[in-house]
C-alpha positions as CSV (number, residue, x, y, z in Angstrom):
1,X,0.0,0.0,0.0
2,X,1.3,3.2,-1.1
3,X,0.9,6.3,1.6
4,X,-0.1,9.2,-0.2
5,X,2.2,12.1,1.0
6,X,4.4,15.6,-1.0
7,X,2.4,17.2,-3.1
8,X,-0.3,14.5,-3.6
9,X,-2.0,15.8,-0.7
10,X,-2.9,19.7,-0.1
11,X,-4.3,20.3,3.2
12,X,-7.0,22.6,3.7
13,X,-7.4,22.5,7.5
14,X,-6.9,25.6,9.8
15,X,-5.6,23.9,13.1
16,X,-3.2,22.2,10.2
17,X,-2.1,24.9,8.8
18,X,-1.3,27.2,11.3
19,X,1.1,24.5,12.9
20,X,2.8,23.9,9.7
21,X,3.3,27.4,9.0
22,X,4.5,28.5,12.6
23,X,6.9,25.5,12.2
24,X,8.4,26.9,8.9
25,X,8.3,30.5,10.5
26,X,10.8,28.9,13.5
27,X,13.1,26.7,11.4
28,X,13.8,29.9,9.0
29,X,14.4,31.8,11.9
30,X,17.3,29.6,13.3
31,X,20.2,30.9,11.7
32,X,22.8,28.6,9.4
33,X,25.8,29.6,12.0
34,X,23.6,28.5,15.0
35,X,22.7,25.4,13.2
36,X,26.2,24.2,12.3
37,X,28.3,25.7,15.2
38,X,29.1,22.1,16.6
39,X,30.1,20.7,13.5
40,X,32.4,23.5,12.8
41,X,33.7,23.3,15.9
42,X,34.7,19.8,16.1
43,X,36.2,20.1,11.9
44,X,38.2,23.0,13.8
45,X,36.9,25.5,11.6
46,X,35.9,28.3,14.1
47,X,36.9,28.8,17.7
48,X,34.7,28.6,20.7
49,X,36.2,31.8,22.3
50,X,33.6,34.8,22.7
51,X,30.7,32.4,21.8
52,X,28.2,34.2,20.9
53,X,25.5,34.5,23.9
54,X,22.5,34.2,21.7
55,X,23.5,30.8,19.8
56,X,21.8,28.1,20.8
57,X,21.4,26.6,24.2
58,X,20.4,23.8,26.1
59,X,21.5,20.4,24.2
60,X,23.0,22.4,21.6
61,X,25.3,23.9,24.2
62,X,28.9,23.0,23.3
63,X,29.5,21.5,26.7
64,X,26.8,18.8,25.8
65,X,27.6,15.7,24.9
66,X,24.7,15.4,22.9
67,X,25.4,18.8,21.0
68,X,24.9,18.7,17.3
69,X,21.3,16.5,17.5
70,X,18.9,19.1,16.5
71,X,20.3,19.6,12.8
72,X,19.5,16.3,11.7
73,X,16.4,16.7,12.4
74,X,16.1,20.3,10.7
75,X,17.2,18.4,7.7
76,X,14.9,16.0,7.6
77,X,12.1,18.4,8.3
78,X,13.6,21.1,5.5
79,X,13.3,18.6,3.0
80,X,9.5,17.0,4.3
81,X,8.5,20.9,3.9
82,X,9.6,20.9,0.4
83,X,8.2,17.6,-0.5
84,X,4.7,18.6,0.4
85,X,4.8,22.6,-0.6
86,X,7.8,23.2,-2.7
87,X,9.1,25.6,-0.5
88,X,12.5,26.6,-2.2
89,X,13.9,29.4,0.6
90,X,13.5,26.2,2.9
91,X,15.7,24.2,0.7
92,X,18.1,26.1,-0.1
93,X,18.5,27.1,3.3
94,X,19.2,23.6,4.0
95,X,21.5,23.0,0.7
96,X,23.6,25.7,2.0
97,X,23.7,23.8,5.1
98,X,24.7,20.3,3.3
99,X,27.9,22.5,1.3
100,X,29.4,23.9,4.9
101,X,28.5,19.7,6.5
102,X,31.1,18.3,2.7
103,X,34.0,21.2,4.6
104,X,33.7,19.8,7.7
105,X,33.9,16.4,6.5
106,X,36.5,16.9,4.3
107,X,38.7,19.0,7.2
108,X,37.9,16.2,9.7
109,X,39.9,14.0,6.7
110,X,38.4,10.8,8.1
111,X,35.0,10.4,6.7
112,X,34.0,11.9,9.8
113,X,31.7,14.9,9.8
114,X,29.8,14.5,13.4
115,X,29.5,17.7,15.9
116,X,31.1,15.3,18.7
117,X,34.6,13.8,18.5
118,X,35.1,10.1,17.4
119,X,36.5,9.3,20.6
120,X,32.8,9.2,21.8
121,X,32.3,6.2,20.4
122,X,35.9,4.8,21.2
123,X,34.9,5.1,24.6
124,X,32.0,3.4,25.1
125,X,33.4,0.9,23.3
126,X,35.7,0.6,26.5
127,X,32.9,1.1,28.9
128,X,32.9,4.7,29.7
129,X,29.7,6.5,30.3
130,X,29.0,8.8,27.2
131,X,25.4,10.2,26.4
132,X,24.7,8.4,23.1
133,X,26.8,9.5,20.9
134,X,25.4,7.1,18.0
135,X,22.0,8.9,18.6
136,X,23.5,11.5,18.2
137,X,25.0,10.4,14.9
138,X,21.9,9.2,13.6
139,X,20.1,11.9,13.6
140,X,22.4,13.8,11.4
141,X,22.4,10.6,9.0
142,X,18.8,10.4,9.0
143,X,19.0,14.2,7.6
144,X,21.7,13.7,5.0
145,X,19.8,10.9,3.6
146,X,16.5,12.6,3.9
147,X,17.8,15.4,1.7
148,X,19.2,12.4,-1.0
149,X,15.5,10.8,-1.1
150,X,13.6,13.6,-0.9
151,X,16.0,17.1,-2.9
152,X,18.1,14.0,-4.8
153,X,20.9,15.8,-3.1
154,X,23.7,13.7,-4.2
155,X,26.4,15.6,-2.1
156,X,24.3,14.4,1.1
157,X,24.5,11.0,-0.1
158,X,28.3,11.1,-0.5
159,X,28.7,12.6,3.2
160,X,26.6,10.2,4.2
161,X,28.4,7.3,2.8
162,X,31.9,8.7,3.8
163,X,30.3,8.1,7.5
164,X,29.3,4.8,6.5
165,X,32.9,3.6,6.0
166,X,34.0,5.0,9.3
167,X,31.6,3.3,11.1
168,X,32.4,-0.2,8.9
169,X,36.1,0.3,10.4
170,X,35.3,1.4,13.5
171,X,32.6,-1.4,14.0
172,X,34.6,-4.4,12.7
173,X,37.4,-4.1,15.9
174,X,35.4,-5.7,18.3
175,X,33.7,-9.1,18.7
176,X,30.5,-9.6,18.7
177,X,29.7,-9.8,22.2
178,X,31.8,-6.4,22.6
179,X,29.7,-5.1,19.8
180,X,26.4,-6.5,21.7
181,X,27.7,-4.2,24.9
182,X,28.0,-1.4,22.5
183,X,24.4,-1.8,21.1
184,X,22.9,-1.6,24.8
185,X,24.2,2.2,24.7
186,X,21.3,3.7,22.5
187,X,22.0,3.8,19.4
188,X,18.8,5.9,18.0
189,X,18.0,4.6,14.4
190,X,21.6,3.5,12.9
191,X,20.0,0.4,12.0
192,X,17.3,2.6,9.9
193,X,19.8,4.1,8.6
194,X,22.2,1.6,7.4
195,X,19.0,0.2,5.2
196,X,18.4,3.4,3.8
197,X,22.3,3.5,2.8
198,X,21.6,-0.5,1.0
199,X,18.6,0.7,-0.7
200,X,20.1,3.7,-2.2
201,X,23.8,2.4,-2.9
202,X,23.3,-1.3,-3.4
203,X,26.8,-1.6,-1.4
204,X,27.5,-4.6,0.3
205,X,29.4,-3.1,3.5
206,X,25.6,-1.6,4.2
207,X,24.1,-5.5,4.8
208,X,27.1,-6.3,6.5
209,X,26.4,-3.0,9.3
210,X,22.6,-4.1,9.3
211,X,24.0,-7.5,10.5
212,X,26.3,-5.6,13.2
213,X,23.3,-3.9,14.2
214,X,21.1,-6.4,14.6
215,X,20.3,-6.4,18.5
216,X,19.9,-9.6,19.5
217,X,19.5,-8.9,23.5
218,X,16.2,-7.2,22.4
219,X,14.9,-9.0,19.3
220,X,15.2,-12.6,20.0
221,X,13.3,-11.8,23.5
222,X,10.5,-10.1,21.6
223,X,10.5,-13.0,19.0
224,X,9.9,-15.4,21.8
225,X,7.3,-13.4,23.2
226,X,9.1,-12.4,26.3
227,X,8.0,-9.0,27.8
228,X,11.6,-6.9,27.4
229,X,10.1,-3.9,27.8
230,X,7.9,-3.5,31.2
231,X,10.5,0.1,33.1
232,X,12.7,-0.1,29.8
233,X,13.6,3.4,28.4
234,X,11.3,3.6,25.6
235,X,12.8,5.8,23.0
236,X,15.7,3.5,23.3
237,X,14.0,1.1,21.6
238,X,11.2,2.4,19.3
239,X,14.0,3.8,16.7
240,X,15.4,0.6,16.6
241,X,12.3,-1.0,16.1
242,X,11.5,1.6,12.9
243,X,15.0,0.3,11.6
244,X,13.4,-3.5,11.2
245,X,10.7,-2.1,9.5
246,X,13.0,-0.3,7.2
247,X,15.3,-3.3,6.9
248,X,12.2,-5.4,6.3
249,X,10.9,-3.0,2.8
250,X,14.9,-3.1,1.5
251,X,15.3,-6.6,2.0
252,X,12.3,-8.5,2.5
253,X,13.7,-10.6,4.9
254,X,10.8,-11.8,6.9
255,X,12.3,-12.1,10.3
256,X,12.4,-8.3,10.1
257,X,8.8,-8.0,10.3
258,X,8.2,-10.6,12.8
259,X,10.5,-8.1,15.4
260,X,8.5,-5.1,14.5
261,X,4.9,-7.1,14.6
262,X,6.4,-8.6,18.5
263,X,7.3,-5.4,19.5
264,X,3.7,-3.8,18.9
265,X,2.3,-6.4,20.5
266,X,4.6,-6.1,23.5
267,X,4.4,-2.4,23.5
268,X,0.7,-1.5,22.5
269,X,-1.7,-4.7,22.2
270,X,-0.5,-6.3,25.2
271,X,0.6,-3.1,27.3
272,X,-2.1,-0.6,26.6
273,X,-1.9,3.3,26.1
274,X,-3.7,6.4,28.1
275,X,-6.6,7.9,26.7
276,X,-4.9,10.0,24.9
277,X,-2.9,7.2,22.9
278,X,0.4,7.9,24.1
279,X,2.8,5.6,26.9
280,X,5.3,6.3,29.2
281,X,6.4,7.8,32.4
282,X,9.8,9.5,33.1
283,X,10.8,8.3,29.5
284,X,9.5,4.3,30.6
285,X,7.3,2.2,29.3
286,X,4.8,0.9,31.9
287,X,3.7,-2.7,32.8
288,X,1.3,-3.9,30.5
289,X,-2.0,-3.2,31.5
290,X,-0.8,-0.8,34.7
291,X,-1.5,2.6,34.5
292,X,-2.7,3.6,37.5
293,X,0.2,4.0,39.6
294,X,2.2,5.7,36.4
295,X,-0.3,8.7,36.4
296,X,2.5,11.6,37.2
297,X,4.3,14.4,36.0
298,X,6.6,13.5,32.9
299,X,4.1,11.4,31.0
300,X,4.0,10.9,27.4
301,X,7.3,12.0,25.7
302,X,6.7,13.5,22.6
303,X,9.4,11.6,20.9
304,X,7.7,8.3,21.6
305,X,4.5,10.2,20.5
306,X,6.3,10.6,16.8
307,X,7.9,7.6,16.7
308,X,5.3,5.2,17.4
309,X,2.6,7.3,14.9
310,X,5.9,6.2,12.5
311,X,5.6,3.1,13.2
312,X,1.5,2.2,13.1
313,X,2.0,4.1,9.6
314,X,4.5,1.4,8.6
315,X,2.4,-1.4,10.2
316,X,-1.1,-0.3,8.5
317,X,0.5,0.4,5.0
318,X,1.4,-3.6,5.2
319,X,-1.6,-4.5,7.1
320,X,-4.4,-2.2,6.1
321,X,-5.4,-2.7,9.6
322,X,-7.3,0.7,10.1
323,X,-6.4,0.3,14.0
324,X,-3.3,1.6,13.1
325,X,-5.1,5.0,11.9
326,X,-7.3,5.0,15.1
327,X,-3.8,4.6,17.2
328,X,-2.3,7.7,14.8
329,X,-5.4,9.6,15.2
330,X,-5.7,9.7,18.8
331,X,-1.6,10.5,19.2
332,X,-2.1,13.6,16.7
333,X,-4.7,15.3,18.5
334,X,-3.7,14.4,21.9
335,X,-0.1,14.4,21.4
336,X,1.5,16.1,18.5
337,X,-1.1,19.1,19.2
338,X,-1.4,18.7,23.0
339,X,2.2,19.4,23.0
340,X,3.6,21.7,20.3
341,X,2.7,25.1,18.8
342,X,0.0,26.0,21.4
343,X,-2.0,28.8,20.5
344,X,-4.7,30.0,22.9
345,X,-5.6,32.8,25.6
346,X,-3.1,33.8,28.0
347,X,-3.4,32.5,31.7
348,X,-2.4,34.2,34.8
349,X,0.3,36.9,33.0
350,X,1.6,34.1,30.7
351,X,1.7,34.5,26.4
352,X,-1.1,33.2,24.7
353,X,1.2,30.7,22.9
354,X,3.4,27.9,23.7
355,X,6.4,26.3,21.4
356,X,6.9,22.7,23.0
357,X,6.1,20.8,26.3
358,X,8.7,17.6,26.6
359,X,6.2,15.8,28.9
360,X,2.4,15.8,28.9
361,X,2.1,15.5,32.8
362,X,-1.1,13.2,33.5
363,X,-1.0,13.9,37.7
364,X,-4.1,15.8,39.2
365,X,-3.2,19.9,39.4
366,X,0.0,19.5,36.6
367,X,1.1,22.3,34.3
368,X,3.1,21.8,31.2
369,X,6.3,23.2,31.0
370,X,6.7,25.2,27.7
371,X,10.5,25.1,26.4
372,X,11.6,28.8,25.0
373,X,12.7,28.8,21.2
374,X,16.5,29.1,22.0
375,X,17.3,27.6,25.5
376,X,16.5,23.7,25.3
377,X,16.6,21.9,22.4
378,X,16.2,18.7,23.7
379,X,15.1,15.4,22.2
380,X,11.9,16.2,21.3
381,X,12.7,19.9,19.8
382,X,13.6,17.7,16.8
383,X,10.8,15.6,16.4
384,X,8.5,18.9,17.1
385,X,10.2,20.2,13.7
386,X,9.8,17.1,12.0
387,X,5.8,16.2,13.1
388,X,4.9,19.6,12.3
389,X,6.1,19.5,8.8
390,X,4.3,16.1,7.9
391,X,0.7,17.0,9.3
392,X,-0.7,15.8,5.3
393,X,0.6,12.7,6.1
394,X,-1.2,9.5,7.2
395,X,-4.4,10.6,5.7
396,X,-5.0,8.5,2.8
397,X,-3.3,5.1,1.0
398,X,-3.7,4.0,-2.0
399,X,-3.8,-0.2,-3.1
400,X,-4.1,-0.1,-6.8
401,X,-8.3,1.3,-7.5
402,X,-8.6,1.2,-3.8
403,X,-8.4,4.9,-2.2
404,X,-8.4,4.6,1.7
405,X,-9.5,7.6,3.7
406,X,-7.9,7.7,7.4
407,X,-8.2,11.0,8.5
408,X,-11.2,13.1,8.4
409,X,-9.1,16.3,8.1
410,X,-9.8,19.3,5.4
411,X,-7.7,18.4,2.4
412,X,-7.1,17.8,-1.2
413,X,-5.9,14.5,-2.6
414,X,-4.7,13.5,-6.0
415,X,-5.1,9.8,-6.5
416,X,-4.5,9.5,-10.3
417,X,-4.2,10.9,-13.6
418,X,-6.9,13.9,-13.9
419,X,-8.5,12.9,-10.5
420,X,-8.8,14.6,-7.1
421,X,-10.4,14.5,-4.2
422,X,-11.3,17.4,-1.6
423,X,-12.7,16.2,1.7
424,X,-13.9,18.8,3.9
425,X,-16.2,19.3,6.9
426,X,-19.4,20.8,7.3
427,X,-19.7,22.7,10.7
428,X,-22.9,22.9,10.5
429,X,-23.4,26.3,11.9
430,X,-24.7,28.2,9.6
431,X,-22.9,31.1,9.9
432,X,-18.6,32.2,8.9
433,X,-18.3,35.0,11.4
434,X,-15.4,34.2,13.4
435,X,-15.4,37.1,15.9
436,X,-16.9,40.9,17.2
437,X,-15.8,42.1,13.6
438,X,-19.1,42.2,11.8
439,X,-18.2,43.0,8.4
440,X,-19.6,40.0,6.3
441,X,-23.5,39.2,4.9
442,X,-25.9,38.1,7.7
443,X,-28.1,36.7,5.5
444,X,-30.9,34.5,6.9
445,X,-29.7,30.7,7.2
446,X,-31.5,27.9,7.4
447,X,-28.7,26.0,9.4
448,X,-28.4,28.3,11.9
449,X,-31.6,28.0,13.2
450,X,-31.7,23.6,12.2
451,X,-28.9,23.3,14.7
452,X,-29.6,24.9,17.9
453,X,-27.1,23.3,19.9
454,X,-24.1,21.2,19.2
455,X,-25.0,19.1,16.3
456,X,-24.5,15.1,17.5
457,X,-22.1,14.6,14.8
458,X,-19.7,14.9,12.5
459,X,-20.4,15.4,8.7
460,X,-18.0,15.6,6.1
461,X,-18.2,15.3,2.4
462,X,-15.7,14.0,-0.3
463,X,-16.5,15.5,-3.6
464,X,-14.8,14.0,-6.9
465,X,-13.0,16.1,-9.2
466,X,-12.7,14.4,-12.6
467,X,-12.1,14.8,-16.2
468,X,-14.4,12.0,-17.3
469,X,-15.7,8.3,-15.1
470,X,-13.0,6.9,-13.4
471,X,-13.2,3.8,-11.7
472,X,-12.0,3.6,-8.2
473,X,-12.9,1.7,-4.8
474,X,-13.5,4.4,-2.0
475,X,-12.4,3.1,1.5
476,X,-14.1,4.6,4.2
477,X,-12.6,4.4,8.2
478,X,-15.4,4.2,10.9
479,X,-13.7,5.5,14.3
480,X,-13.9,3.5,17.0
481,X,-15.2,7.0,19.3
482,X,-18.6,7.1,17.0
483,X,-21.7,7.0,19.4
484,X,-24.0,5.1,17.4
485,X,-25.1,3.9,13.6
486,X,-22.5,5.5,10.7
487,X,-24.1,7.1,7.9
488,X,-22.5,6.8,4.4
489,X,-24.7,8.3,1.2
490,X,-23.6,9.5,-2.3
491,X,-25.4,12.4,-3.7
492,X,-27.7,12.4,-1.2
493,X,-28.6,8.4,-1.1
494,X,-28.1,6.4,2.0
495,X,-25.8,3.7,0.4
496,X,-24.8,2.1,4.0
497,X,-25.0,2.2,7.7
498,X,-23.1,0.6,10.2
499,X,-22.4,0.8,14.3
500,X,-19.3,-1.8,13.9
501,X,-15.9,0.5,14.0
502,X,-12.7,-0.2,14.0
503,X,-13.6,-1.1,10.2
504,X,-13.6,0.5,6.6
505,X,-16.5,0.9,4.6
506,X,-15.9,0.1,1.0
507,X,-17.6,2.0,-2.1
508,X,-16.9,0.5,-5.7
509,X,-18.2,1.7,-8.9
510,X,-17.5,4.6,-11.2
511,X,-16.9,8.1,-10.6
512,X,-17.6,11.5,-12.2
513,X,-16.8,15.0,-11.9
514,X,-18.7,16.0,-8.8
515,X,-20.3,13.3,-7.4
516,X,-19.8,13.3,-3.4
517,X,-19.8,11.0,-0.5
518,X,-21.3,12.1,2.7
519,X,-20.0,10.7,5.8
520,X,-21.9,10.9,9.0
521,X,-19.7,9.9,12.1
522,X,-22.0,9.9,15.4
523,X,-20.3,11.7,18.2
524,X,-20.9,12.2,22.0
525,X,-18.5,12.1,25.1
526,X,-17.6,9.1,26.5
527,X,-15.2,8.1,29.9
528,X,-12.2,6.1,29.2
529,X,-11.5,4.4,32.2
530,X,-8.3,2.7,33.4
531,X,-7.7,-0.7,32.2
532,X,-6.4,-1.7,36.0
533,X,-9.0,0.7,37.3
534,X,-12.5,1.2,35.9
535,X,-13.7,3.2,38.1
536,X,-10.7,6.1,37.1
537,X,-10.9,7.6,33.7
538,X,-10.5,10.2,31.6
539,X,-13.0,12.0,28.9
540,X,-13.1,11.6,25.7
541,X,-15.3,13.8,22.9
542,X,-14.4,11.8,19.7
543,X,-11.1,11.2,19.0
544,X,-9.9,14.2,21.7
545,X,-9.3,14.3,25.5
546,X,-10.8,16.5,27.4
547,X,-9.2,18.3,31.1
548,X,-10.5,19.4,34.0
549,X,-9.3,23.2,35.0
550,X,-8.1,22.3,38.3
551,X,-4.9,23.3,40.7
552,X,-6.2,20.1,43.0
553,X,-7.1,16.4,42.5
554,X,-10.6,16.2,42.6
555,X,-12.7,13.0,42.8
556,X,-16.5,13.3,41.2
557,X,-18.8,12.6,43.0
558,X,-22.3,11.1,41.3
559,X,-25.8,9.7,42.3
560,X,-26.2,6.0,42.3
561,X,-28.1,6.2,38.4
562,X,-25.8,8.9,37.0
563,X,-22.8,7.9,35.0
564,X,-19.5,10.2,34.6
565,X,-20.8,11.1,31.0
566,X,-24.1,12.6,32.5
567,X,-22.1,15.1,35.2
568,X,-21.0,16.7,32.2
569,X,-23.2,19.5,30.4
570,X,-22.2,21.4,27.6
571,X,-20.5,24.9,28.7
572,X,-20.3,27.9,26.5
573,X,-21.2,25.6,23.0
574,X,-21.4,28.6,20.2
575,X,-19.2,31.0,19.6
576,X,-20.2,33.6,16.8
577,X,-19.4,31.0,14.0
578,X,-17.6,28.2,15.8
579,X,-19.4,25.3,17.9
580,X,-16.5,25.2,21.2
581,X,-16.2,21.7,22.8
582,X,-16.4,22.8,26.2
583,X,-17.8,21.4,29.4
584,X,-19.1,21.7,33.5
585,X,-19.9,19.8,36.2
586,X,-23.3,20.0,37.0
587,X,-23.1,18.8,40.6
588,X,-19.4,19.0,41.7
589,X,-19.0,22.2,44.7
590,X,-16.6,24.0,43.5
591,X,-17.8,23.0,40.0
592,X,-14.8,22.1,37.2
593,X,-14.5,23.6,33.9
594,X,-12.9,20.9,30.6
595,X,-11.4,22.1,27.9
596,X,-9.7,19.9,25.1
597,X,-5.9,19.0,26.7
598,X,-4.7,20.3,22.9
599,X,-6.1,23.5,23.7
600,X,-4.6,23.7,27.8
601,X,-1.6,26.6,27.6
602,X,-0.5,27.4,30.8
603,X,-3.9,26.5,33.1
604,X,-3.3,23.5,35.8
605,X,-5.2,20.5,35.2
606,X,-6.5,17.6,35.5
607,X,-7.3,14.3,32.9
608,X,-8.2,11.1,34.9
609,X,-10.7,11.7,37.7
610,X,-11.6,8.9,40.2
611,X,-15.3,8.5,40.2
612,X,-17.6,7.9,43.6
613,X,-21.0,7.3,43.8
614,X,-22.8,8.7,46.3
C-alpha cells in the first residue's frame, strides 16, 4: 500500500495549517551559523572563544555531549516541507547547510563529519559513560539521507556514505559480544539508517552494518514473546524498532517483520496506552495493563508520540489494519497538538502561545512546562520540527483502485491521472463570522436556526473532481469514538450504515466529476477508564481528551443512576461561527470547567478523575 504524501496531498485544514506554518516560520528563523556551530567546531573551523550568547542553548550547548542532535532533524524536516509545498527558501537554506557539512567532513579527513569527536564512540566501546553519541550520529544521518531521497541531493549522499565507512572500520574491531555491549548504549535509528544506505547504494558493506546492528538482546526476546520492555527506556527502543521495519521494505527478509509485529504487540496490544494514545512515564514504558500508579508528571514524551505514529504508519501500509489509523489519530490530536505550537488565551500573565512541552504530565493539578525557542533543544525539539512538517501525512493510501481515507481532516488528494479529491467538513453552523468584527453578509440561514445546539455529529463530504468516469474503490474508516449507527450516502442516497468500527466501509463503482460522498460519524463524550481501574478515567469527545481546570485532585462525585458522562453539560457551546467543545460539572461544589488538553496553555489540570457514587 502506497501512503499518499508531498504534493499529492494539499491540506486545507486551519488547526493544520497554522502549525505547519508557525513551524516553517521557527526553522527559518534559526540561523545557518547556529545550526552548524558544533560541526564547525569539532572540523576546527571556528573557535569557541567569545561564543556568541545568543547561539543556541540547552542540548546544543557545546559542553553537551549530545550537542549537534537538532540539525539532523532540521534536515529532515527542510526537506519533508519541500516535499509537500515546494518551498524553495527552505531548501536552499538547507542546501547551503549540506555545502558547509562536505567542509567539515573533508577538514575532519576521516570520513568523519559529526558535531562530537570520534572518541565518543571509542569510549564506550571501552565502557565509559558517554550520552549516546550514536544517537547522536543518527540523527544527522537520518538528515543527510533525507535530503538524498527527498531534494536528490547527491552531495548528502556522499557525506553520508563517507560516514558509513567510518563506522564499517570502527565497528569491525570488536567481537561480537563487545559489539552486543555497544548496542545496549542507544544507538537511535543507525539500524534505519544503514537500510536506507543498501537501498540507495546497493553496497555490500551496508548489509554487512545491518547485521552488526542487529540487537539480539532485544529482538530474539521479543520473537519469543518475552516482555523486554515493562521500566525499559522507551525511546531507546522504538528507533530501533523503525530500523526493522525499514530493513524489512529493502530486504524482504521476513524475520524483520516478525521483530516489529512482537514489538507492537509487546508495546501497544498487550501493554495498553492512556486515553490519549500515548505511553510512558519519566521516559519508561509501563507494565502492561498498569497505569494507575504511572499517572505523574513527565508522561507521554513526545518523541515516543512521533515515533510510534511512524511506526502504526509502517504497520497499517502492510496491514491495512485501520487500527493503526485509530492509534495515529488519537496520538495527533492528543499528542503532536497537546504538545507543540500552542495557540490560545493567555493565563495568569503568561503569552497566549506555547512552542513545546517535553512531557504531557497526566497527575491531578499538573502544568506543562513550555520550552523557549533558544534555550532547550532537547530530544523532542527535533521531532516537534519534524511532526509539524508532515501534518498531510497518514491521511489517505492508495492499493491499486482502492483509495483509503484515514483521517477526516480538510484536504485535497490527488489519487490518479486527472482525478482529485477534496474532503472537507461541514460545521454545520450556519454562519462564517469568526469574531466581534461584523463585516460579512448576515443573511438568513436555514442551518443556523436547524442546529440549535451542538450538532451530534460529524459530517463531512468528499467531492470528486474528474475529467471523465474513473473507476475507483473508496475506502471509508469508521472510528472507534462514534456513538451510534455511521451514515455513508452519495449524492444524497443512504448507500450504508453501520455501528461496527474499528472497520472501513468500502464504495466501488464509477466516478464522475462532482459526485460526493457524505460521511456521517456519530459523536458524544464518552469516559475512558483505566484498564487496572474502571472506576478512574479520563474524557473523551471523539477522537480528543478532554481536562478538567483544576490546581487540585478532585474526585466526582455522582448519584447511584448517573454515570461520569451525564455530570458533564455542555458549557459555552457557540461562539459567533464556531461550535466550542467545552464542558461543566453539573453537581461538583466548586464545579470544574474541561477544555480539550490540545487546547490547555498554561492552566493546571486535570485528565483522569476517580469517580464515587454517592
Amino acid at each position: 500500500m502506497e501512503a499518499l504524501k508531498g504534493r499529492q496531498v494539499i491540506l486545507r485544514e486551519n488547526a493544520f495549517l497554522r502549525r505547519e506554518n508557525s513551524n516553517r516560520e521557527y526553522m527559518m528563523k534559526l540561523e545557518n551559523r547556529y545550526l552548524l556551530r558544533n560541526f564547525l567546531l569539532e572540523a576546527g573551523l571556528i573557535s569557541g572563544r567569545g561564543m556568541d550568547l545568543n547561539a543556541m542553548g540547552g542540548w546544543e550547548d557545546p559542553s553537551c555531549q549530545l550537542r549537534g542532535h537538532f540539525l539532523g532533524h532540521w534536515l529532515s524536516a527542510a526537506a519533508t516541507r519541500w516535499q509537500e509545498t515546494g518551498d524553495e527558501e527552505i531548501r536552499a537554506k538547507a542546501l547551503a547547510i549540506i555545502d558547509q557539512l562536505e567542509i567539515c567532513q573533508r577538514e575532519n579527513g576521516d570520513g568523519w563529519v559529526g558535531p562530537i569527536p570520534e572518541k565518543y564512540l571509542v569510549w564506550i566501546g571501552k565502557g565509559k559513560n558517554i550520552w549516546a553519541p550514536q544517537y547522536t550520529v543518527h540523527k544527522l544521518l537520518m538528515g543527510l539521507t533525507d535530503a538524498y531521497r527527498i531534494f536528490g541531493c547527491e552531495k548528502a549522499l556522499r557525506i553520508a556514505d563517507g560516514m558509513g565507512d567510518w563506522f564499517l572500520n570502527w565497528s569491525g574491531q570488536y567481537t561480537r559480544e563487545e559489539f552486543d555491549n555497544i548496542l545496549d548504549v542507544e544507538t537511535g535509528g543507525m539500524l534505519e539508517i544503514w537500510a536506507d544506505m543498501l537501498c540507495f547504494t546497493g553496497k555490500e558493506k551496508y548489509r554487512e552494518l545491518l547485521k552488526r546492528y542487529y540487537r539480539a538482546r532485544l529482538f530474539d526476546p521479543l520473537l519469543e514473546g518475552k516482555d523486554v520492555l515493562t521500566n525499559m527506556h522507551a525511546n531507546t527502543t522504538i528507533p530501533e524498532i523503525l530500523g526493522c521495519a525499514r530493513a524489512y521494505e529493502v530486504t524482504g527478509e521476513e524475520r524483520w517483520m516478525d521483530i516489529v509485529r512482537a514489538y507492537w504487540r509487546c508495546a501497544v496490544t498487550e501493554r495498553g496506552f492512556f486515553a490519549t494514545g500515548g505511553q510512558t512515564q519519566g521516559e519508561i514504558w509501563t507494565p502492561k495493563m498498569k497505569l494507575k500508579a504511572r499517572l505523574g508528571d513527565k508522561n507521554q514524551e513526545h518523541c515516543t508520540v512521533y515515533n510510534m505514529i511512524r511506526l502504526a504508519d509502517f504497520l497499517f501500509r502492510h496491514t491495512g489494519d485501520p487500527a493503526y489509523q485509530q492509534y495515529i489519530e488519537y496520538n495527533v490530536y492528543n499528542g503532536v497538538f497537546a504538545q507543540t505550537y500552542w495557540q490560545g488565551d493567555a493565563w495568569h500573565g503568561q503569552p497566549g502561545r506555547g512552542l513545546l512541552t517535553y512531557f504531557l504530565p497526566m497527575k491531578a493539578g499538573s502544568r506543562k512546562d513550555w520550552a523557549g525557542e533558544m534555550d532547550s533543544f532537547f530530544c523532542c525539539h527535533g521531532t516537534m520540527v519534524q511532526a509539524n512538517a508532515a501534518l498531510n501525512r497518514c491521511l489517505f493510501y492508495r492499493e491499486g483502485e482502492k483509495l483509503y481515507v484515514t483521517q477526516y481532516v480538510n484536504a485535497d488528494v490527488t489519487c490518479g491521472e486527472g482525478l482529485r479529491l477534496e474532503l472537507r467538513r461541514d460545521y454545520l453552523n450556519g454562519s462564517l463570522q469568526q469574531s466581534s468584527v461584523n463585516d460579512a453578509s448576515q443573511r438568513p440561514d436555514d442551518a443556523a436556526a436547524a442546529y440549535e445546539n451542538t450538532p451530534g455529529y460529524r459530517k463531512y463530504n468528499l467531492t470528486v473532481r474528474a475529467k471523465g468516469e474513473t473507476e475507483l474503490t473508496l475506502c471509508l474508516r469508521i472510528p472507534e469514538w462514534i456513538s451510534g449507527k455511521a451514515a455513508i450516502l452519495v449524492n444524497g442516497e443512504v448507500k450504508a450504515e453501520t455501528e461496527k468500527t474499528g472497520e472501513f466501509a468500502v464504495l466501488s463503482g464509477q466516478w464522475k466529476d462532482g459526485d460526493t460522498v457524505t460521511v456521517i460519524l456519530p459523536i458524544a463524550l464518552k469516559f475512558i477508564p483505566l484498564p487496572d481501574d474502571p472506576s478512574t478515567g479520563a474524557f473523551r469527545y471523539g477522537p480528543e481528551v478532554l481536562a478538567g481546570i483544576t490546581e487540585q485532585e478532585r474526585i466526582l462525585k455522582l448519584a447511584d443512576s448517573e454515570t461520569p458522562e451525564e455530570e458533564l453539560a455542555p458549557d459555552t457551546e457557540r461562539q459567533w461561527g464556531e461550535w466550542r467543545t467545552f464542558y461543566r460539572t453539573e453537581n461538583q461544589d466548586p464545579g470544574i470547567s474541561f477544555e480539550k488538553l490540545n487546547e490547555i496553555g498554561y492552566q493546571p489540570y486535570q485528565l483522569y478523575f476517580r469517580v464515587r457514587k454517592v
